[in-house]
N, C-alpha and C positions, 0 to 999 in steps of 0.2 A: 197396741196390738202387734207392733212389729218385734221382734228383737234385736236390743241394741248391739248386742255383741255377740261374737263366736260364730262359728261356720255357716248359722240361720242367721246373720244379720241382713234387716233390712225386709225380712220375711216374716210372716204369721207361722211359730214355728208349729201348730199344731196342727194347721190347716197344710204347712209345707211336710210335714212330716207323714200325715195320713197319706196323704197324695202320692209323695215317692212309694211310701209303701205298698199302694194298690199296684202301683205301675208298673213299679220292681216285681210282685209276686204277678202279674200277670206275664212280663216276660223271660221270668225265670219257667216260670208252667208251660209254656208256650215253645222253650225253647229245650226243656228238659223231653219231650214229648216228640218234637219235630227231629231230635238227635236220636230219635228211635231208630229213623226211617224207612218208618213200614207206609205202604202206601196211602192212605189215611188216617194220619196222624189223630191223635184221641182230641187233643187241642179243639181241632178243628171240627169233630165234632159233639163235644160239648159245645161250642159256640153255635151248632148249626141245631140242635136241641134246644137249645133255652132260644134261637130264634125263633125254630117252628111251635114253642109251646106260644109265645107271645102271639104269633102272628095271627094261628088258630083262634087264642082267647081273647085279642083284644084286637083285634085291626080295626075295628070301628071306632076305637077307644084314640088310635090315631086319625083316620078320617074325621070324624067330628071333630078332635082339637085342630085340626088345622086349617079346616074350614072356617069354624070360628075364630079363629086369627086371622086370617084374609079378611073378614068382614068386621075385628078389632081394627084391624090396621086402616081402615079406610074410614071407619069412624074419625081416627085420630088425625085423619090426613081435613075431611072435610069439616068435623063439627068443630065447635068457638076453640077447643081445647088447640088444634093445631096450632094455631099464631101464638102460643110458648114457646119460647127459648131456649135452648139447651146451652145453658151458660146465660149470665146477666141481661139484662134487659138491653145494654149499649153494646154486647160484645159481636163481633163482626166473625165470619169463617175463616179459620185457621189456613186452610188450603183451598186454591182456584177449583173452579168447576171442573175442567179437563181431571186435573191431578186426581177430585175427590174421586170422580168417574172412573178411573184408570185405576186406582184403588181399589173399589168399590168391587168389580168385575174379574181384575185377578185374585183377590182374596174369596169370593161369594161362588166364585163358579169353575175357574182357569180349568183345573184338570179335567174334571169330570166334562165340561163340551168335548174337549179335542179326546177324550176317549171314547164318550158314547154317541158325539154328532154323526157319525156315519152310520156307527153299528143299530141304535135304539129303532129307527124309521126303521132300519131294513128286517128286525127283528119283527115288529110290532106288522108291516106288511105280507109277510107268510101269516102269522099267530094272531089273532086278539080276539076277544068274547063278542064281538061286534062285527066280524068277517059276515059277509056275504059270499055265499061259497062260490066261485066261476067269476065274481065280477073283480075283475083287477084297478076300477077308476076305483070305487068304492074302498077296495083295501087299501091304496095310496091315500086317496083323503085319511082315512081313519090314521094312519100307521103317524101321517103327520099332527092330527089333531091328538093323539095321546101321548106323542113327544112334548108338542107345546105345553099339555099340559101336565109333563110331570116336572119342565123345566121353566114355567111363568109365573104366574102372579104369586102359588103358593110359597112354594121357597121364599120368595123376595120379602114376601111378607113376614114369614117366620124372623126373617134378619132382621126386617125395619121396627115389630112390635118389640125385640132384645132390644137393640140399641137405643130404641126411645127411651124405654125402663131405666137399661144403666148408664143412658147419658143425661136424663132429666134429672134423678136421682142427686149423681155426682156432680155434674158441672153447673144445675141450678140449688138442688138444697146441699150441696158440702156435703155429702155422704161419699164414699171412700168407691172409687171406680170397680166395684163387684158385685158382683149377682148376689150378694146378701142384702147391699141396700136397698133395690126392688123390694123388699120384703119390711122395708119399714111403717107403712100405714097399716100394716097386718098386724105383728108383734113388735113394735119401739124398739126399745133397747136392748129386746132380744138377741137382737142381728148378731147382738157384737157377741155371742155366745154360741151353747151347743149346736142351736137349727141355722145361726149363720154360717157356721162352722162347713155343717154338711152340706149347707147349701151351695158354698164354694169348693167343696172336695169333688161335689157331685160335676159340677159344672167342667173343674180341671179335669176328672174323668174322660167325661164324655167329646171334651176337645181332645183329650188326648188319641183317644180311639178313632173319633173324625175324621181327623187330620191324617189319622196314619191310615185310614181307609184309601185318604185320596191317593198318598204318597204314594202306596201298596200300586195301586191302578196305573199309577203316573211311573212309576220305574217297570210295568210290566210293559207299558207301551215304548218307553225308551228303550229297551232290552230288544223290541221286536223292529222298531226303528233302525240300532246299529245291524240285525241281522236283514233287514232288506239293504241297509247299504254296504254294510264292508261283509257281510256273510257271518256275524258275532253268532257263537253259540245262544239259542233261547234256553236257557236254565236256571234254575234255582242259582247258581252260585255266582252267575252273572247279574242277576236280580239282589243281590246280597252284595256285593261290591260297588256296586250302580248306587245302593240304599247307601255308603259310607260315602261314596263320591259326594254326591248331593247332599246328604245332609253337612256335609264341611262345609260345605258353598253356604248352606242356607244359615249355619252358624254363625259365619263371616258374616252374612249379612247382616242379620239381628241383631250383634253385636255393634254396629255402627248407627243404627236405630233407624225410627219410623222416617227422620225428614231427609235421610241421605241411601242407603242403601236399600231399605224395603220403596219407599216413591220413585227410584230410579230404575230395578229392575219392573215394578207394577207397569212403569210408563213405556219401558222399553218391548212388556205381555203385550203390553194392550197396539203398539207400530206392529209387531211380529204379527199380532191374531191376525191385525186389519189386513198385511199383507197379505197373508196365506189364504184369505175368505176373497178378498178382490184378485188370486189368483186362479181358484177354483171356478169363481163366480162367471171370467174375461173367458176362459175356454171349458165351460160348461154351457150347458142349454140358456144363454144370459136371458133372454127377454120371457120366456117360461118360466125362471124360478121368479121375476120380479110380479110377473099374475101370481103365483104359487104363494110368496109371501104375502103379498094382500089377503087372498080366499082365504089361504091358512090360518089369518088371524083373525079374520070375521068368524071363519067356521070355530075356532075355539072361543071366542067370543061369549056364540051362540049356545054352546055344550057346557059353557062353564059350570052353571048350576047341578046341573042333571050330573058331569062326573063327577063335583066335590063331592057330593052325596052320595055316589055311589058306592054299595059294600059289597057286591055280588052276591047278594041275599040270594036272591033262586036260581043264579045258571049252578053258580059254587066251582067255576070250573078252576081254582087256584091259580089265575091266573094276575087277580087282584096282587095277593102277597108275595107274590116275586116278582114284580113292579111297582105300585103305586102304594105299598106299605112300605119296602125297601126304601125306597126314596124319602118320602116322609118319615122314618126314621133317622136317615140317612141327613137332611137338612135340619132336624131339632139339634141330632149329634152335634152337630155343623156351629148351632146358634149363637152358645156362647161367646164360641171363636168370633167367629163371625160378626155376631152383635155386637160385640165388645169393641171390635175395629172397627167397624163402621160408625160405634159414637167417638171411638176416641177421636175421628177423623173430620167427625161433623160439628164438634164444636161451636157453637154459633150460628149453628144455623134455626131456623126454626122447624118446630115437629114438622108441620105439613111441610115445609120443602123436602125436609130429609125423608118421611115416609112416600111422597110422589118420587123423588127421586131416586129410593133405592129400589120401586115397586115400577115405575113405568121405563125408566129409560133402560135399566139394564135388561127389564124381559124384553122389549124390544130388539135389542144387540141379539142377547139369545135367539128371539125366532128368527132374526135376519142369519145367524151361525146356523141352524137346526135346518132352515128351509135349503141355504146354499148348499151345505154337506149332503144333509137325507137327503134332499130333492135331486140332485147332482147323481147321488147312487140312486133312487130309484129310476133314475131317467136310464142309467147304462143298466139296471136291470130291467126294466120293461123293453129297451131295446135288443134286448137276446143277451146281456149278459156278458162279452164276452172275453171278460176277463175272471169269469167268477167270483163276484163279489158277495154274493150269495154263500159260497162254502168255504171263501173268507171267516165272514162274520161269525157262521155257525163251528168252525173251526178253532179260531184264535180272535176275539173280540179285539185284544190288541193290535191287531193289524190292518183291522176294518180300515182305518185312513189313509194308509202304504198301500192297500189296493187299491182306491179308488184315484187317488193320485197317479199312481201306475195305469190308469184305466185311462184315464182325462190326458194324459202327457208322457206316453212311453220314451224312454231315451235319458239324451242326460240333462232335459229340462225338469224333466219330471225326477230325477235322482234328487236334483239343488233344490227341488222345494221338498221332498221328503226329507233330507237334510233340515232344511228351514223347519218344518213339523217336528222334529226329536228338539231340536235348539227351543224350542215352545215349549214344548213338555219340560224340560231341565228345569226352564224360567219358571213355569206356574207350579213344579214340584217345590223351587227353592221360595218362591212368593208365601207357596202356603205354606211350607213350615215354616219361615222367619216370621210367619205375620203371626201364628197360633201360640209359637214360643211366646214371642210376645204379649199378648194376651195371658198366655196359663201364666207367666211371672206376675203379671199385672193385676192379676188376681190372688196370687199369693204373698206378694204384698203389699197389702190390701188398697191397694189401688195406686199404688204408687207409676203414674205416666214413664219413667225411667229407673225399670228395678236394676239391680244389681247386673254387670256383666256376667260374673261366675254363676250365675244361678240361669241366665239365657244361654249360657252354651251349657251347661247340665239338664237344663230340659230338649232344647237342641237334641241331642245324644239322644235324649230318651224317649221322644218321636219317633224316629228314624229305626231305636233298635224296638218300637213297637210294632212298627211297619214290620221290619226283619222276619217276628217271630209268628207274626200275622199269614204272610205269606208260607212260612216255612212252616206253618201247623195246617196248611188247609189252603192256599191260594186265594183266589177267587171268593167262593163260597164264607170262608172263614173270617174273609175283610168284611163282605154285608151284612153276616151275622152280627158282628161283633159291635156293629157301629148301630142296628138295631137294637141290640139288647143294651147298650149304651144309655140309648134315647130315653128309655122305657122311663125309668129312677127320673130324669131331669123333666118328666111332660109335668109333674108336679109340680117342680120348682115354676114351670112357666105359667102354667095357670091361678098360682098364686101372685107371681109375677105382673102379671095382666090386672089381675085385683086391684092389686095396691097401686099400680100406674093410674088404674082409672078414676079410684079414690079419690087418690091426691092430686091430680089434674082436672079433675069436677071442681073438690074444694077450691084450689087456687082462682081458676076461673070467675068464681062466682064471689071470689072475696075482691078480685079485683075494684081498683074504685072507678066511681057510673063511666066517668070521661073517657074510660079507656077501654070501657064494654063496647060488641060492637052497634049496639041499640040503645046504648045509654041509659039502662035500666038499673034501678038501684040494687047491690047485690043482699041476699038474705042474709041474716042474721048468722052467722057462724063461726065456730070456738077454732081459731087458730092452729095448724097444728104444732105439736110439741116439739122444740129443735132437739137436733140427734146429740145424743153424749156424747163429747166428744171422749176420745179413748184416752186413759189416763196412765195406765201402765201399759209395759211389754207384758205379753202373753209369755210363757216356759215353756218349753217342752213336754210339762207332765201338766200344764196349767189349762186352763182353757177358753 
């Protein structure tokens, strides 16, 4: 399936060829459009149309899916199927606990905390469907319980149900590291043709747009970072320079691969976050946010059920789908990327470890991040405020973290860790694109752990200039469009996905022999399944 030779070598040249093409005519449009510049650019909204049609027609269509994945993924974690292997039955984890973790956190989450931990509470505390009007205890609990839960157990799970799929697949049955093998108990030998085809064009898609969501967020907060500290213009053209800056770095990185330059900048995310949270933490309200994060996590806990389920069937007040539809499009976007690193990384471990530990330990960290930060601003907002953090947030979201810094530590202790905060952002900007390059190669050819250099710094590039044309057609608005209407095409691929994982993880289970069940129960009678073809020719370019 790869080719051997010419400029695709090494690559599935039809699945690499579609791929450029979408990406190409997405930021050719994008940028043909933003060179108008008229104030809102068309770009930006067509993306904000084909989100609002989605969001109107189907936001249940995401709530359900993701609900039932939290409660796939826990299946997989508790019943007999967990203690399988991702990788042979003797094979041990590739990477220490710390590394996996450090991993794990700046590719799954890095930008998006340090953008929206200050701003999301403070948002959700004036606004939510659930306010009580006059009571200010009641709006802090809430504002915190609907952070927790747009950034806990769901997402986590969305990652841990990908990774199990493409790491069970690949590193126990020898199917090739891409979201087409998940789809082998479904359609066989399929895969290796037209529906594997899309299955992975769909998949590089929607990382590609992902990615460049978070970038998009993560260069507007650095943009706003150098203007709180050296006085930098906030502009478009400053945010466009910032996007080539970074994505060089992140090129560099990816380039040098997963055991050297992406695990040592992840390790170096994860010193940086713990700093900056154990500084907020030492000159904030300390012994208040440490109750705060306890209640916080019982009280979501306790809500979990009621808000997975919920659709806002009768308030209707739209306040569902510019939050907790966003988001949950926003983390399937994510998955591929996502999932796909997270098994290349877990190797060896078994399902249940890998789904408790991409689902418990890092929502943990998260609410510990979300309680420090929100808790922190809303404590200098219920205290009168007064540094206004409040017309911050509603202001310039990018900034929400440079005020409350500014707020907690005026002077020039508090300059050196807003400093230390832009140096964060750099890091989880360049983490996530070298981790997602990685991945989108990794999938286009067709699973190869170490594709081609030339082909990681040309997708490199072409993150970065999606980011570019994202922002420059629509800002803000046009990145969470973009990255829901993304989603939409791949909830398919994941639900078929999910099928064929449970399939073939039942059969094997049950074929194992008595000695190694864990009740020593004879297993039933069952036809083997069929080994995958292995692939016998290069694919062509006009081949498929």
């Amino acid at each position: 399936m790869r080719a051997e030779r010419g400029w695709l070598k090494g690559l599935n040249p039809t699945v690499a060829m579609a791929s450029k093409a979408v990406v190409l005519l997405l930021v050719v449009y994008g940028a043909v459009e933003a060179a108008k510049l008229v104030p809102s650019p068309a770009a930006g909204s067509v993306f904000q149309l084909i989100s609002n049609s989605i969001l109107g027609a189907l936001g249940w269509w995401y709530i359900i899916l993701v609900a039932a994945t939290v409660v796939f993924a826990f299946w997989l974690a508790i019943s007999r199927v967990g203690r399988i292997r991702l990788g042979r039955d003797d094979e041990r984890p590739e990477f220490g606990l710390m590394s996996w973790f450090a991993m794990l956190f700046a590719a799954g989450m890095g930008i998006g905390l340090v953008f929206y931990g200050v701003a999301e509470p403070v948002f959700h505390f004036q606004d939510n469907p659930f306010q009580i009007p006059g009571d200010q205890v009641s709006a802090e609990r809430t504002a915190m319980r609907l952070t927790f839960f747009h950034w806990g157990l769901h997402p986590w799970a969305i990652y841990g149900v990908m990774a199990a799929g493409l790491g069970y697949f690949s590193f126990r049955k020898g199917l090739p590291l891409t979201v087409r093998s998940a789809l082998y108990p479904l359609i066989g030998d399929r895969i290796y043709g037209p529906i594997g085809h899309v299955a992975d064009i769909l998949a590089v898609f929607a990382t590609t747009v992902g990615v460049a969501t978070s970038l998009g967020l993560g260069v507007q907060q650095v943009n706003a970072g150098l203007n709180h500290l050296m006085g930098v213009e906030i502009s478009l053209g400053v945010q466009l320079i910032l996007i080539a800056l970074i994505t060089t770095a992140a090129v560099i990185s990816v380039a040098t691969g997963l055991e050297k330059g992406i695990k040592f900048i992840s390790q170096l995310n994860v010193w940086l976050a713990a700093a900056l949270l154990a500084f907020v933490a030492s000159v904030g309200p300390t012994a208040s946010l440490i109750s705060e994060f306890i209640q916080n996590t019982g009280d979501y806990l306790q809500n979990l059920i009621f808000l997975s389920f919920w659709t806002d069937a009768y308030q209707r007040t739209g306040w569902q789908a510019s939050w907790t539809t966003f988001y949950w499009g926003w983390w399937i976007s994510w998955s591929p990327f996502v999932g796909m690193f997270v098994a290349r990384i877990s190797r060896g471990r078994t399902v249940r470890e890998m789904i408790l530990g991409v689902t418990i330990v890092p929502t943990l960290v998260t609410f510990l991040w979300m309680t420090v930060m929100g808790g922190a601003a809303l404590d200098q907002i219920t205290s009168g405020d007064p540094t206004d953090i409040v017309g911050t947030v509603n202001t310039d979201v990018s900034l929400s973290l440079y005020a409350l810094l500014e707020a907690l530590s005026p002077g020039l202790m508090g300059t050196i860790v807003a400093g230390l905060a832009a140096v964060l952002v750099v890091l989880f900007f360049v983490t996530s694109s070298d981790s997602g390059t990685l991945v989108t190669n990794t999938i286009l050819s067709v699973g190869d752990l170490n594709p081609p250099v030339a082909h990681r710094v040309i997708w490199g590039v072409s993150e970065g200039a999606v980011a570019a044309v994202l922002l420059a057609a629509g800002g803000l608005s046009a990145l969470q469009a973009a990255a829901i209407s993304a989603a939409l095409p791949f909830t398919v691929v994941m639900v078929a996905m999910s099928v064929g994982l449970a399939i073939s993880m039942v059969r094997e289970e049950k074929a194992m022999p008595a000695h190694e069940r864990p009740h020593g129960k004879p297993p039933p009678r069952v036809a083997p399944s069929p080994p995958p073809r292995p692939p016998e020719r290069a694919d062509t370019p006009h081949g498929g």
